[in-house]
Backbone as numpy.savetxt, mean C-alpha at the origin, in Angstrom:
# Nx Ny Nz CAx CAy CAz Cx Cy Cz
-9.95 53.03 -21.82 -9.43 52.48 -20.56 -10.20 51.22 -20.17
-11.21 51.78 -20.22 -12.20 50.39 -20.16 -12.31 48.76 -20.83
-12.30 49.17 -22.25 -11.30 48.33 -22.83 -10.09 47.60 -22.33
-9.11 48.60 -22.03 -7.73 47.90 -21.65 -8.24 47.09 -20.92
-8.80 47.20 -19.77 -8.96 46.42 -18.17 -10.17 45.51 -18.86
-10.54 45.28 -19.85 -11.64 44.26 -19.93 -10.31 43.36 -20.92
-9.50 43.67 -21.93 -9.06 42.65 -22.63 -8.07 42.51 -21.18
-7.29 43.37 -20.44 -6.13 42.50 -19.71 -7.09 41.39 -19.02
-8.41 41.36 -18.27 -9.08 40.57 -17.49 -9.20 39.30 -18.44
-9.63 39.75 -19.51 -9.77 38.41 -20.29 -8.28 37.50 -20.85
-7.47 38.35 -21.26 -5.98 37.38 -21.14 -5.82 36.90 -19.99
-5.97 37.14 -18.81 -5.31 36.39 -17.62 -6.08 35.49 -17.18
-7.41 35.34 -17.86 -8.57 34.29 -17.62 -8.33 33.65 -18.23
-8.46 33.72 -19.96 -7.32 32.73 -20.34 -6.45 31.84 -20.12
-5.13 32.66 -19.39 -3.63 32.07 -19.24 -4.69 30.93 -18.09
-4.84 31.55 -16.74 -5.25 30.80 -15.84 -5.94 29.08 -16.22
-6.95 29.43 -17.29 -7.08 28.44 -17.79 -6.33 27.41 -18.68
-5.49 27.73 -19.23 -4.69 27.35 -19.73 -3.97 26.25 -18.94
-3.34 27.13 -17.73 -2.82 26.81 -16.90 -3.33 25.85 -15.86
-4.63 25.75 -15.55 -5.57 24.96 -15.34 -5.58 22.92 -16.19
-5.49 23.86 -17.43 -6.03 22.46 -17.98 -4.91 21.37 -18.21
-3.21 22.29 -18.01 -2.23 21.38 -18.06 -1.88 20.64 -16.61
-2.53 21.45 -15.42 -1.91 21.22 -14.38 -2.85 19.85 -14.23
-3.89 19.91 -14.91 -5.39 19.01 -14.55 -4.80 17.41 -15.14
-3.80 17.68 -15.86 -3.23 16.41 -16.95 -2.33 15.38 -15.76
-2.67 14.34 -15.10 -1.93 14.21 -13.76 -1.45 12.23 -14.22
-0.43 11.98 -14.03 -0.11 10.40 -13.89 -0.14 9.64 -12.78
-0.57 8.65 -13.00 -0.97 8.17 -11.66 -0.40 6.75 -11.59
0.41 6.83 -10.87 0.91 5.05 -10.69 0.71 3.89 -9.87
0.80 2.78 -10.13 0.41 1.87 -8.43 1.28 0.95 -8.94
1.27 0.00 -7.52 1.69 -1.24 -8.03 1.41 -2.44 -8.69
1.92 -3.51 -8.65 1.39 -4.70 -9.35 0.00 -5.57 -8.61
-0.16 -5.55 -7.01 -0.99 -6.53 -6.81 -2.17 -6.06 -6.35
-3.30 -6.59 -5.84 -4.75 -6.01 -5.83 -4.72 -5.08 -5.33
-4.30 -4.91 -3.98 -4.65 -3.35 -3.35 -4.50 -2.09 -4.43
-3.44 -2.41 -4.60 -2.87 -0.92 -5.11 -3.14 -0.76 -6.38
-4.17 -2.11 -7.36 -4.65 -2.22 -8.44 -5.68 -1.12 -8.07
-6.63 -1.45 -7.14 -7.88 -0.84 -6.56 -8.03 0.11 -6.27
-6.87 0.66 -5.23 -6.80 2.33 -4.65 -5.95 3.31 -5.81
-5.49 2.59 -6.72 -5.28 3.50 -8.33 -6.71 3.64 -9.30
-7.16 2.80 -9.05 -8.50 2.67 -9.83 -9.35 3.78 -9.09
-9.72 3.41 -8.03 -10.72 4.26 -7.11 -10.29 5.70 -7.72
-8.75 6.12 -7.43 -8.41 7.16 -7.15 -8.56 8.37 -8.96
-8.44 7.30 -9.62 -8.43 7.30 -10.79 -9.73 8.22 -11.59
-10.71 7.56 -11.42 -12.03 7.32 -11.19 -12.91 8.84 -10.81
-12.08 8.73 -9.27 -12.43 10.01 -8.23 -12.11 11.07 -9.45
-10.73 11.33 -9.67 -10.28 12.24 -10.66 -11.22 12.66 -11.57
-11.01 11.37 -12.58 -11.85 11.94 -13.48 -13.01 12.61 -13.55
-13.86 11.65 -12.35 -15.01 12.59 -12.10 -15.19 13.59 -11.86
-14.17 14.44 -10.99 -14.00 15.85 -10.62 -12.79 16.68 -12.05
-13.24 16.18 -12.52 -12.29 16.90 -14.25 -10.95 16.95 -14.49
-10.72 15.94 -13.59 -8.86 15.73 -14.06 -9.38 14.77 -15.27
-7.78 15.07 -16.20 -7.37 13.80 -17.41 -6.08 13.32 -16.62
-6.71 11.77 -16.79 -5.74 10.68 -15.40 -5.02 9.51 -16.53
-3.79 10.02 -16.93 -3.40 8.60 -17.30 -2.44 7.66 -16.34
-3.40 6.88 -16.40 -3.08 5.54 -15.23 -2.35 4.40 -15.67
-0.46 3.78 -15.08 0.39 3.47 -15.06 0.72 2.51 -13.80
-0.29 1.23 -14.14 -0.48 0.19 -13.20 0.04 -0.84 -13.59
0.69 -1.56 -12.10 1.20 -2.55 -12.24 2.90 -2.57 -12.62
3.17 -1.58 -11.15 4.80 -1.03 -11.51 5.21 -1.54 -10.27
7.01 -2.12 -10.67 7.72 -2.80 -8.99 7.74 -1.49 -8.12
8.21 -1.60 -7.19 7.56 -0.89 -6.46 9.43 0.21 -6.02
10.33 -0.25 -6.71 11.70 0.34 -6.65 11.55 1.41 -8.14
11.00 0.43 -9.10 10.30 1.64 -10.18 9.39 2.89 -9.90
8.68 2.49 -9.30 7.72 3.17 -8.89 8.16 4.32 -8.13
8.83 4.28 -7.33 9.32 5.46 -6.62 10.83 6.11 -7.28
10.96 5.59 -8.01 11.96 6.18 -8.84 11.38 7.19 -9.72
10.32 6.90 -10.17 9.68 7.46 -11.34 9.12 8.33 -10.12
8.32 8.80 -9.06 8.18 9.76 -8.37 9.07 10.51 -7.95
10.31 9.73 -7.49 11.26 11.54 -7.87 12.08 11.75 -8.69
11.54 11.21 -9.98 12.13 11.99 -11.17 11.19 12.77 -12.24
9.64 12.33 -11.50 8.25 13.38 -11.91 7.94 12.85 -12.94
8.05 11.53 -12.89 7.47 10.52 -14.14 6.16 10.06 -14.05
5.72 10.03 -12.38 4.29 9.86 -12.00 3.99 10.90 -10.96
3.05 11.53 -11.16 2.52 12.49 -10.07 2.06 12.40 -8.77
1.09 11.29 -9.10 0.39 10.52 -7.45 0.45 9.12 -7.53
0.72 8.31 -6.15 0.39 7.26 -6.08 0.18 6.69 -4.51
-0.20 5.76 -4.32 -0.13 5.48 -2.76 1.14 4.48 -2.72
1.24 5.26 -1.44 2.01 4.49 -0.92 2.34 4.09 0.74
3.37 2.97 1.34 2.95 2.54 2.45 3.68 3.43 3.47
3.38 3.65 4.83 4.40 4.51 5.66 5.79 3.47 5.77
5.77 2.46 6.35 6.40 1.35 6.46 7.75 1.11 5.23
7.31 0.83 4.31 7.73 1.14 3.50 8.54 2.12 2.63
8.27 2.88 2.93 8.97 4.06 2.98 10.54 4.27 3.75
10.24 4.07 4.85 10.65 4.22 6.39 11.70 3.54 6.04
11.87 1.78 5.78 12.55 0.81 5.72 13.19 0.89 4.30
12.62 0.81 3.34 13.09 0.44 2.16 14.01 1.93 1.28
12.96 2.60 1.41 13.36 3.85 0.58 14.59 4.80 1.11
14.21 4.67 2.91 15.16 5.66 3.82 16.14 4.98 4.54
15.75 4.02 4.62 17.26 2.68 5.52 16.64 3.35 6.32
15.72 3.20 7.45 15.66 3.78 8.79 15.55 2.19 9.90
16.65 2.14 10.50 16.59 0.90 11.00 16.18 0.86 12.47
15.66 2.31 13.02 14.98 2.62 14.09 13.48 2.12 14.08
13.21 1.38 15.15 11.42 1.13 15.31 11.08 2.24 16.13
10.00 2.75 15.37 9.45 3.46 15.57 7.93 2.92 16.05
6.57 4.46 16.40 5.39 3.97 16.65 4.94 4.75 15.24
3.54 4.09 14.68 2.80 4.40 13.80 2.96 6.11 13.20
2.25 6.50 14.33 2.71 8.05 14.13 4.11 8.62 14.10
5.21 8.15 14.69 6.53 8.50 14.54 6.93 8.06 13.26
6.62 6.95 12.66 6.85 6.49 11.30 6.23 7.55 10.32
4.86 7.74 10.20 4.67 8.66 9.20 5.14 9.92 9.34
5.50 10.36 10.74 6.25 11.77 10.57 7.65 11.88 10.25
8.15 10.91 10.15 9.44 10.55 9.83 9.38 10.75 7.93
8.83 9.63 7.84 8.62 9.69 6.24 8.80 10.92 5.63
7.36 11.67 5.95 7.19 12.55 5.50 7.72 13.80 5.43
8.62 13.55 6.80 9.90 15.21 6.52 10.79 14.43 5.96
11.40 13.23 5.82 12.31 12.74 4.81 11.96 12.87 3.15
10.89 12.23 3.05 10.21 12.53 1.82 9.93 14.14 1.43
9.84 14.52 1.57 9.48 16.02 1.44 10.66 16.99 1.33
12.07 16.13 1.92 13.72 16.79 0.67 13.68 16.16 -0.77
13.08 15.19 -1.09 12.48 14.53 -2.51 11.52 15.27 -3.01
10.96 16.42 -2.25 9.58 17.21 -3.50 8.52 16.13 -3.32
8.49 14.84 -2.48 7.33 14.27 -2.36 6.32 14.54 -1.41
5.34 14.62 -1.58 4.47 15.42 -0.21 3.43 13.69 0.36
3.27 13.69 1.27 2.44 12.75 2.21 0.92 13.60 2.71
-0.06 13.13 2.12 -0.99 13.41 2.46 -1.47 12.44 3.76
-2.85 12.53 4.00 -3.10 12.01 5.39 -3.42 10.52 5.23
-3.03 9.80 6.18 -2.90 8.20 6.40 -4.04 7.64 6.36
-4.55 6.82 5.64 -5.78 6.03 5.54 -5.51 4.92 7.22
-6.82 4.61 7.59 -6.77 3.68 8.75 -6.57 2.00 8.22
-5.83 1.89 6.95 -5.77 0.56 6.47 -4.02 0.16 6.67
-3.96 -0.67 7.88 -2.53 -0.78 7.90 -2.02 -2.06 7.10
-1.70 -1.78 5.75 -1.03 -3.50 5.04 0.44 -3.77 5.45
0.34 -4.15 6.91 1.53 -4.37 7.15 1.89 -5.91 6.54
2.98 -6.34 7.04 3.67 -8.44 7.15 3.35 -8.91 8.11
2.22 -9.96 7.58 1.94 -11.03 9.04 2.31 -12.32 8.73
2.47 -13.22 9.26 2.65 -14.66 9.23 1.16 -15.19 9.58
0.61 -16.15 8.78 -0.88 -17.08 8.79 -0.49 -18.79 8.81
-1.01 -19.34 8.95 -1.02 -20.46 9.25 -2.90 -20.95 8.74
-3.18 -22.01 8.45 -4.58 -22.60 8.76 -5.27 -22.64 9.70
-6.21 -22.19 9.77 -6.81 -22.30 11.55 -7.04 -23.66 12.22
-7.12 -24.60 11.06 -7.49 -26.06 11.99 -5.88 -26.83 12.32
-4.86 -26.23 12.10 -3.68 -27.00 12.19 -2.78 -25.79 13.27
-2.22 -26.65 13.75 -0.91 -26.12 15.15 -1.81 -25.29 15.57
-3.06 -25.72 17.11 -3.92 -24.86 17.77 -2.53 -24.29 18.69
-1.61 -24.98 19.09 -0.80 -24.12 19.85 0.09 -22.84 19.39
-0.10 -22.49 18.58 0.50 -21.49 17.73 -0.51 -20.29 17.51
-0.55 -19.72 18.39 -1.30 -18.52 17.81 -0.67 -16.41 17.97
1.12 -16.57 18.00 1.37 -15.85 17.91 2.95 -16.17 17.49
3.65 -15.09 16.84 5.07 -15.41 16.48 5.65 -15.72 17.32
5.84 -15.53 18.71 6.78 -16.14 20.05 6.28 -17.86 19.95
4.97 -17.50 19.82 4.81 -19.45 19.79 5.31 -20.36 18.69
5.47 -19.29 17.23 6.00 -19.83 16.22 7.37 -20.28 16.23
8.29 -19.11 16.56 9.88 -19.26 17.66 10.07 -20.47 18.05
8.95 -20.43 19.34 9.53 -21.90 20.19 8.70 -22.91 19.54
8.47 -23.46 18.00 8.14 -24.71 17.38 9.49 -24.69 16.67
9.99 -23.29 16.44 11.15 -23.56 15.17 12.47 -24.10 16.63
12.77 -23.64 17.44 13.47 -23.88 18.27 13.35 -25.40 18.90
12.04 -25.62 18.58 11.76 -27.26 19.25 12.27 -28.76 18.32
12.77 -27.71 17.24 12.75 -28.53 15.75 12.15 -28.79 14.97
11.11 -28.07 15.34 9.79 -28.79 13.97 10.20 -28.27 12.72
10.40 -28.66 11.86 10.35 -28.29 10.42 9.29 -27.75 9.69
9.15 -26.16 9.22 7.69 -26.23 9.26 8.43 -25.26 8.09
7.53 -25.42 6.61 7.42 -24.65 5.63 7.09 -23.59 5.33
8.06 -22.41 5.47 7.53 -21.24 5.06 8.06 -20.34 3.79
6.21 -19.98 3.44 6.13 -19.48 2.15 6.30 -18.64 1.98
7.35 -17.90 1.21 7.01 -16.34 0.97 7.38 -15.71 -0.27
7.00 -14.51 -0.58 7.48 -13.90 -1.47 8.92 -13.49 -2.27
9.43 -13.34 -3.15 10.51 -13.24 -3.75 11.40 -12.26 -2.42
10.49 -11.20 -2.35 11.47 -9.67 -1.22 11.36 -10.20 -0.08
10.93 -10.69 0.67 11.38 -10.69 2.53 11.73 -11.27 2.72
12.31 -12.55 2.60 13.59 -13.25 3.16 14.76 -12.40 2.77
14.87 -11.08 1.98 15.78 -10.31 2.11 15.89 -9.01 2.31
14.17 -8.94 2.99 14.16 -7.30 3.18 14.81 -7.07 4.77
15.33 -5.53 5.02 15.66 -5.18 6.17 14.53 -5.40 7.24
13.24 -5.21 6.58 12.07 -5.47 7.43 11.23 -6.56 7.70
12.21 -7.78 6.66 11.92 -9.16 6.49 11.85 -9.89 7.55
12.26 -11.45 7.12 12.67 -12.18 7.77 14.16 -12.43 8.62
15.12 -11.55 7.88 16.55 -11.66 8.54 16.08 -10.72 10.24
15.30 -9.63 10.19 15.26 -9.11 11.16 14.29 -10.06 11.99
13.10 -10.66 11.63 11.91 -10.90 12.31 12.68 -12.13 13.42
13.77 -12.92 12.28 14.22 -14.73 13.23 15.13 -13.54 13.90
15.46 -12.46 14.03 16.56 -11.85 15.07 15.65 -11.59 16.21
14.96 -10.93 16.03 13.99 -10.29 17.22 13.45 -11.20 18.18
12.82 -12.41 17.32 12.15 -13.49 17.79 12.97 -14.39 18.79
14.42 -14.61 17.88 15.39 -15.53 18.12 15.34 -17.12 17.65
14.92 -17.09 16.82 14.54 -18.13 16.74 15.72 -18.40 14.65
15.62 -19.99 14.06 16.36 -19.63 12.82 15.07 -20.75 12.05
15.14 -20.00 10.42 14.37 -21.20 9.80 15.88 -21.31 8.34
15.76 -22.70 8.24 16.62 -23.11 7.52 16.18 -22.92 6.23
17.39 -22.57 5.11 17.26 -22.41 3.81 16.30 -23.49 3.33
16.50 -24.77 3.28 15.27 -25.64 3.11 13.43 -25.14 3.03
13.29 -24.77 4.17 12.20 -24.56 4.56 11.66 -23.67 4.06
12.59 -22.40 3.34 11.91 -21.42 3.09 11.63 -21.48 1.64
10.39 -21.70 1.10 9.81 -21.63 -0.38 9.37 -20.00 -0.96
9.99 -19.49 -1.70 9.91 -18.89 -2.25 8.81 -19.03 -3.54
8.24 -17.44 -4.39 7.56 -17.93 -4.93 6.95 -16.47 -5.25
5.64 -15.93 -6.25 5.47 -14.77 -6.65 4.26 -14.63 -5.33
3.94 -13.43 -5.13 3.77 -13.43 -3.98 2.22 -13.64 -3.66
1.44 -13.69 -4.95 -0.20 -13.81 -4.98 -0.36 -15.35 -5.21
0.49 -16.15 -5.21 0.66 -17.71 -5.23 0.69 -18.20 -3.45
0.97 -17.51 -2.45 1.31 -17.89 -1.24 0.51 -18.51 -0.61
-0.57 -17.78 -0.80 -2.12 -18.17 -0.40 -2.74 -19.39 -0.93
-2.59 -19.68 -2.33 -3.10 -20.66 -2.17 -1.97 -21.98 -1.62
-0.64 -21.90 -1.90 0.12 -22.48 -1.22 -0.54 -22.67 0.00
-0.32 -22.02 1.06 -0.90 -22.33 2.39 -2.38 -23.22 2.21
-3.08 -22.80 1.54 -4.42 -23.13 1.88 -4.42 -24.86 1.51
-3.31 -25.19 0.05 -3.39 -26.50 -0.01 -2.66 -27.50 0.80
-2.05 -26.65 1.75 -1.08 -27.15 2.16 0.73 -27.77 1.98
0.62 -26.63 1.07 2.01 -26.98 0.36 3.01 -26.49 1.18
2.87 -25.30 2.02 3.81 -24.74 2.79 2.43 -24.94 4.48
3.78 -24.46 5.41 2.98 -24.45 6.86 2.72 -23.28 7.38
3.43 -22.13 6.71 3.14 -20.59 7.29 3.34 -19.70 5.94
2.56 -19.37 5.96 2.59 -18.08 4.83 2.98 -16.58 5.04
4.06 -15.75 4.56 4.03 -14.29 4.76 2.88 -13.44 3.96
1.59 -13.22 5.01 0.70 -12.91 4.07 0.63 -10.74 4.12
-0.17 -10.46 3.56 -0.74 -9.03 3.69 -1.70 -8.73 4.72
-1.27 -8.51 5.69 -2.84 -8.15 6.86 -3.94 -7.59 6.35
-4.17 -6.82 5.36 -5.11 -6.52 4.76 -5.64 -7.06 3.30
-4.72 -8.51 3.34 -5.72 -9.33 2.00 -7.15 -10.08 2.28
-7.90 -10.16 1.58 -9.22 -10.47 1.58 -9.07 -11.61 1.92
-8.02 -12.80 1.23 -7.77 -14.22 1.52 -7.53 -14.88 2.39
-7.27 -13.79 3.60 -6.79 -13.95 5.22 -8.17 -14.62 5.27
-9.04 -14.37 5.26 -10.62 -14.16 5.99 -11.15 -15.67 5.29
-11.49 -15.21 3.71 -12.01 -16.08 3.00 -11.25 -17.65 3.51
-10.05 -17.38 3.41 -9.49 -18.86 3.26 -9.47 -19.54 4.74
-9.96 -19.32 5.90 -9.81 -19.18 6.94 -8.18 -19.34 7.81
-7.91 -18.08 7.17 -6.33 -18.56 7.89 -6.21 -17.72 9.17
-5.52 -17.98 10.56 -4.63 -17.78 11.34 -3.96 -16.67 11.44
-3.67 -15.54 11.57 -3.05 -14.23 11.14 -2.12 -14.28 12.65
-1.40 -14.93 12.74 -0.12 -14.77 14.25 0.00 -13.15 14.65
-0.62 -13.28 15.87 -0.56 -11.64 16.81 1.32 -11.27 16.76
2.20 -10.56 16.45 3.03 -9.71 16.20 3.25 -9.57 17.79
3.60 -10.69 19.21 3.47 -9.84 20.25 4.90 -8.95 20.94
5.73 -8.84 19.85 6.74 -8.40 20.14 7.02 -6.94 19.08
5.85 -6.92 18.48 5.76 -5.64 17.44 6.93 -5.45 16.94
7.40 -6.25 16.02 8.52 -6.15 15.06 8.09 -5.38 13.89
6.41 -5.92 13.35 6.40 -5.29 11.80 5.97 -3.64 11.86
6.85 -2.75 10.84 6.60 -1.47 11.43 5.13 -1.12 11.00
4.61 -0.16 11.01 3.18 0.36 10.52 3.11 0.83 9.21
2.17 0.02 8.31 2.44 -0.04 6.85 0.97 0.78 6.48
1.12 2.19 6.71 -0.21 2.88 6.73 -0.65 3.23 5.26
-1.82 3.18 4.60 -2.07 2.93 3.50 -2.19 4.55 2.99
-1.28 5.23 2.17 -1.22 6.91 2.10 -1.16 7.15 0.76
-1.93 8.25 0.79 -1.39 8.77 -0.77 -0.46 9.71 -0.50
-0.01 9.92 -2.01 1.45 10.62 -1.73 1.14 11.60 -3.38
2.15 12.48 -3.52 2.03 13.21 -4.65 3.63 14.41 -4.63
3.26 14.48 -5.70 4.85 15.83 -6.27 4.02 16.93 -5.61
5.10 17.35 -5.10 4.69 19.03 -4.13 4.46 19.72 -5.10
4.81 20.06 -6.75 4.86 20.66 -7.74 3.33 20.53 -7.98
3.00 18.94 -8.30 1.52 18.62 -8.70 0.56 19.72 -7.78
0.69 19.49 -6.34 -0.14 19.83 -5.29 -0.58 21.52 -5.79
1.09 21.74 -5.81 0.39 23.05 -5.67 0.16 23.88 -6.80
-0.01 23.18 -8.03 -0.70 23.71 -9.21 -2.02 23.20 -9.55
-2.52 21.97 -7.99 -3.89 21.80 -8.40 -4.50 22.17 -7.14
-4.89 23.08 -6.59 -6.13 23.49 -5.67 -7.13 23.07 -5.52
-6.89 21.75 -4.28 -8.53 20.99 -3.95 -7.72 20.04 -4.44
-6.87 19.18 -5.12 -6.61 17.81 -5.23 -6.35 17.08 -4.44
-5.28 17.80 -3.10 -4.90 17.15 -1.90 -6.25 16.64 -1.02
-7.19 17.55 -1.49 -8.49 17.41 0.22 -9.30 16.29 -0.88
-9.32 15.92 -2.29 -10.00 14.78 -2.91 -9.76 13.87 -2.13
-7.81 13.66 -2.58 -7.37 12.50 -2.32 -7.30 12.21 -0.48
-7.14 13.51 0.28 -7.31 13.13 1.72 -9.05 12.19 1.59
-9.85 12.87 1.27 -11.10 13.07 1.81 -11.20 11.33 1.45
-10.77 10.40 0.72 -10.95 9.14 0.04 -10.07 8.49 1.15
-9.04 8.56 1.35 -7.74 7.97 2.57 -8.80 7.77 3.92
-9.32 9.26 3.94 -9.80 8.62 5.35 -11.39 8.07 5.25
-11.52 6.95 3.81 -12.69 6.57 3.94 -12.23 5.29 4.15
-10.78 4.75 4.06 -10.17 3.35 3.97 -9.91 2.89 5.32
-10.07 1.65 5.55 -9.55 0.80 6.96 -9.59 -0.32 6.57
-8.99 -1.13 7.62 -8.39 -2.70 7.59 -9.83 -3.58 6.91
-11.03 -3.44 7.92 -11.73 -4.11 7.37 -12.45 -3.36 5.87
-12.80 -2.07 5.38 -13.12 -2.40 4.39 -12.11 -2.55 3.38
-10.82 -2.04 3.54 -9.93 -2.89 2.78 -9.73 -4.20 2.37
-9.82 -4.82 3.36 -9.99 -6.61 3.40 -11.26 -6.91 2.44
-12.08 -6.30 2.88 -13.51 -6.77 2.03 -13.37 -6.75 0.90
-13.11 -4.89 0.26 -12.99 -5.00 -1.14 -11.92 -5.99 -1.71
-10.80 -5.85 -0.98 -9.41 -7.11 -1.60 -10.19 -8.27 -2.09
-10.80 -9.04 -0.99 -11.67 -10.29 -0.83 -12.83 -10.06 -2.47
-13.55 -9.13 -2.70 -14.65 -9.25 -3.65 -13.67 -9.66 -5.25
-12.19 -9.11 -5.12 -11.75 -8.84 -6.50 -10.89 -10.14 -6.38
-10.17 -10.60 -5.39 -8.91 -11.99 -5.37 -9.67 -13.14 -4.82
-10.61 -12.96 -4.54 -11.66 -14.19 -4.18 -13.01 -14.58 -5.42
-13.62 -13.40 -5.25 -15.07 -13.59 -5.83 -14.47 -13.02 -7.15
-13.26 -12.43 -7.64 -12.98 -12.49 -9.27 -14.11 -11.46 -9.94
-14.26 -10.46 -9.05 -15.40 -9.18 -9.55 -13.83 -8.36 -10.18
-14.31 -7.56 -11.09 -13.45 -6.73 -11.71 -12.59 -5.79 -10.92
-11.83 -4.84 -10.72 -11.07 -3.80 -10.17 -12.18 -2.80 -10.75
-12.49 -2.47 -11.50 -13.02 -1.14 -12.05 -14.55 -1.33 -11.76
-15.17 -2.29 -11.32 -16.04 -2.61 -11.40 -16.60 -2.64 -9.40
-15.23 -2.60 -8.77 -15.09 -2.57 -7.32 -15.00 -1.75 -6.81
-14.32 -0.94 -7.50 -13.60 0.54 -6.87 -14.66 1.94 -7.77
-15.79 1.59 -8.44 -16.55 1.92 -8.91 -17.74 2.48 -8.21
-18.00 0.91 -7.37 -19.11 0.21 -6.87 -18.87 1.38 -5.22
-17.74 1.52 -4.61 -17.34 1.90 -3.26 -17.10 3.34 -3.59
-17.20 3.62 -4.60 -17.12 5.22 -4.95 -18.59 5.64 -4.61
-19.43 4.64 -5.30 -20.91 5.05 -5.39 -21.31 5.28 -3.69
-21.11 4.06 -3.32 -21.01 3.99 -2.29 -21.16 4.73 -1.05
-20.26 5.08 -1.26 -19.52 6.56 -0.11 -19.99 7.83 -0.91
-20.87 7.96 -1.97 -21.33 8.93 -2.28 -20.07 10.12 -2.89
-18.97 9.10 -3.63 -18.17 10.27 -4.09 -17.89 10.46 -5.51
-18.86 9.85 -6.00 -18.66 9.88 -7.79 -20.53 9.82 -7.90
């Protein structure tokens, strides 16, 4: 008898393990530009150290990217509340910060995608300008009444928001204000910045949480009509993943809420400015925070 109950204990220690070491096998995706180079890396990293095998699938559009999450092609990745909200769900309601991620996340979550807890790093859409040029401009209503006054003023942006719902078609509605096809330069979207800075364009659609805001000394226009929704910096994962790994969710929480605007900005700034490595950054801020 004794026997029996010692080999059944040892088969199910086994299986468990077994079961363990496939669930431990996890994909991890991000997107193409620094942030999400970094918080895949970090996250990456974190993993491994705590005994996951992480194969990492960086540098994906970001319509791929969530495709491949609900069809369980990638397991975890971050992603924005904002984003979500607008792009993924058509939600053409403004919402507040917290109404946005609770929104998401019971929408997301008929997808099998689960929302872990919101990092304090909001990468929402801001408009920048140079700080030594148009002192009268220091918020989008003031930007409005230059485009309304006639000034012709060049703005740079990325391939997606002059046609996102959360773009520019909504922002000249809200504002009231129009910028003419002319004006608007298009372009890949890690080119904008230096655009602005040489002066090739007059307003840039930048990332509130790029490092280049700071470094380059640009202008970040106060939002005083809160058009852009809250682009909260989250990890996300397959409800399947979650709950065949015990303790993965409180990793990846426990890292979310080590993130905010400014040290986001900073690290952005060390890797798209000072040209320090990704693995070599998100390495460095692991040590850091004492989590590797």
């Amino acid at each position: 008898m004794i026997i029996k109950k010692t080999l059944k204990t040892i088969a199910i220690a086994c299986l468990s393990l077994t079961t363990l070491a496939q669930a431990s096998e996890l994909t991890l995706g991000s997107k193409a530009y620094t942030e999400q180079l970094l918080v895949a890396e970090m996250t990456s990293q974190l993993l491994e150290h705590s005994g996951y095998t992480i194969d990492k699938k960086s540098g994906m559009g970001g319509s791929l990217l969530r495709k491949a999450m609900e069809n369980g092609q990638i397991d975890i990745c971050w992603e924005y509340t904002g984003t979500s909200l607008v792009t993924y769900n058509k939600v053409k309601e403004r919402l507040s910060p917290e109404d946005t991620y609770q929104r998401v996340k019971m929408l997301d979550a008929k997808k099998g995608i689960v929302w872990l807890n919101p990092s304090k790093a909001n990468n929402t859409y801001a408009l920048a300008i140079r700080d030594n040029t148009y002192e009268n401009i220091n918020s989008i209503s003031d930007l409005a009444g230059a485009y309304n006054s006639g000034e012709a003023l060049k703005l740079g942006s990325g391939p997606e928001f002059p046609k996102r719902l959360d773009g520019l078609r909504g922002l000249t509605k809200t504002y009231g204000f129009k910028v003419k096809r002319d004006d608007i330069v298009t372009m890949q979207t890690g080119l904008v910045y230096d655009a602005l800075r040489e002066g090739e364009v007059d307003i840039a659609v930048v990332f509130a949480t790029d490092g280049r805001n700071s470094a380059f000394n640009f202008k970040v226009l106060k939002d005083d009509l809160q058009y852009f929704p809250n682009y909260a910096l989250t990890p996300t994962l397959r409800k399947e993943v979650m709950d065949a790994n015990p303790g993965l969710a409180d990793l990846l929480n426990d890292l979310s809420s080590r993130l905010n605007d400014k040290t986001v900005q900073r690290l952005n700034g060390e890797i798209a400015v000072h040209h320090k490595s990704v693995e070599a950054i998100a390495e460095a801020f692991l040590k850091e925070q004492n989590l590797i």
